[in-house]
C-alpha positions as CSV (number, residue, x, y, z in Angstrom):
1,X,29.9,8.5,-7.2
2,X,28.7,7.0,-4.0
3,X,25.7,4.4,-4.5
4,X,22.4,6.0,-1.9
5,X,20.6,3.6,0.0
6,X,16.8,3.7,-1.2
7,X,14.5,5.5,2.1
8,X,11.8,2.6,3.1
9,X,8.5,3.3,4.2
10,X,7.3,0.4,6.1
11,X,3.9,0.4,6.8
12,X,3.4,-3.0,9.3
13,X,-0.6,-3.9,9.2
14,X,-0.3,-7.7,10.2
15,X,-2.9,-8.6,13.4
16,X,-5.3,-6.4,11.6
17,X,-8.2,-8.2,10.0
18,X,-9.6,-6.0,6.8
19,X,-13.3,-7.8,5.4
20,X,-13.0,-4.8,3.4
21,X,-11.5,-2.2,1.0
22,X,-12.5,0.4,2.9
23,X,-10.8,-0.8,6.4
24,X,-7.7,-1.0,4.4
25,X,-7.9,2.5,2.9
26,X,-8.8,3.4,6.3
27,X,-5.5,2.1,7.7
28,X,-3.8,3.2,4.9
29,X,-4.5,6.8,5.6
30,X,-2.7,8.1,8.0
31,X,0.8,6.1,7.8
32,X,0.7,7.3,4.0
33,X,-0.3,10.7,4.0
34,X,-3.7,10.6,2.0
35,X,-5.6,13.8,1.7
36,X,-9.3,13.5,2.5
37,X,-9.6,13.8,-1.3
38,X,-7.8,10.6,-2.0
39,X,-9.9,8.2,-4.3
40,X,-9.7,5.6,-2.3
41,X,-9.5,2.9,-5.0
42,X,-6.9,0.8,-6.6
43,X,-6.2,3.3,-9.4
44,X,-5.9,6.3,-7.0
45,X,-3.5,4.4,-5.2
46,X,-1.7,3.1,-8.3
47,X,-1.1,6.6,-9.3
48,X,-0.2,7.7,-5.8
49,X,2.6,4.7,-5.0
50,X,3.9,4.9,-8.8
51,X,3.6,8.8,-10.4
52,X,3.5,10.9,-7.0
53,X,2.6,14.3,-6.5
54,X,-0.8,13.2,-4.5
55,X,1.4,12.7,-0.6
56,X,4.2,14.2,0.9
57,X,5.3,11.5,3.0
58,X,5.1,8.7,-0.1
59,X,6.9,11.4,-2.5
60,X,9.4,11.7,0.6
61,X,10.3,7.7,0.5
62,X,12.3,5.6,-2.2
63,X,10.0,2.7,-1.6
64,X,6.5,1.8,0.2
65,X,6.4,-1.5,1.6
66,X,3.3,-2.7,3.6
67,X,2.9,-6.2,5.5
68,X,-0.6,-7.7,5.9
69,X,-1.6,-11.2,6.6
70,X,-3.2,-13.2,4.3
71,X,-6.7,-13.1,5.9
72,X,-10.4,-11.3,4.9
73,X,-9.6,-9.4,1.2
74,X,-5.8,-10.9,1.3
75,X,-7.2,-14.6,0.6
76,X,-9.9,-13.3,-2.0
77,X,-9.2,-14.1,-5.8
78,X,-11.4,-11.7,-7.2
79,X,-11.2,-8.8,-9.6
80,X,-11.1,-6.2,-7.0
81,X,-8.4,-7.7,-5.0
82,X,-6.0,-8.7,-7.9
83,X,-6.3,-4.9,-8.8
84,X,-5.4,-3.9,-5.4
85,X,-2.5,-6.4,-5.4
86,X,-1.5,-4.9,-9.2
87,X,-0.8,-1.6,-7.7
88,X,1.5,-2.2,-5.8
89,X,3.7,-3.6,-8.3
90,X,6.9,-1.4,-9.4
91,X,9.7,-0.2,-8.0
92,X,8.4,2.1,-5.6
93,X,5.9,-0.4,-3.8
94,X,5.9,-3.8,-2.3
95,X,2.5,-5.4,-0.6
96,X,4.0,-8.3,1.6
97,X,1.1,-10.8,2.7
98,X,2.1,-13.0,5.6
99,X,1.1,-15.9,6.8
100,X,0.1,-15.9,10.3
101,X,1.4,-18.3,12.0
């Protein structure tokens, strides 16, 4: 049996300061497919990224990966953003923070 190449998703936010959760759900949006009834929290996403069912366009994708730079909530060590971090980890989601250079 021939071994399938996983589909990618690459969702490329680096230049793009987020101060906030709610810019990032805002940019996540539209290049994931979120219904307007999307929780827009780490759980939500969690769910979405790692059971499915909740976007076409993530069900229709091995993997998610999604580059930020390590800037506003990427350089935070708090709860929220350690959560936000936790959901993307699995096999069907990768958050890459960059260092701009």
């Amino acid at each position: 049996m021939p071994k399938t190449t996983p589909t990618e998703l690459v969702v490329d936010l680096r230049g793009r300061p987020f101060d906030t959760l709610e810019q990032f759900w805002d940019a996540l949006t539209e290049p994931l497919g979120l219904p307007e009834w999307f929780g827009r929290n780490t759980e939500a996403l969690r769910d979405t990224l790692q059971v499915g069912g909740i976007s076409d366009v993530i069900d229709s994708h091995d993997v998610v990966i999604v580059h930020v730079d390590k800037q506003g909530i990427f350089t935070r060590r708090d709860r929220e953003t350690r959560h936000l971090r936790s959901a993307f980890a699995g096999k069907q989601a990768r958050l890459v923070i960059h260092v701009p250079s």
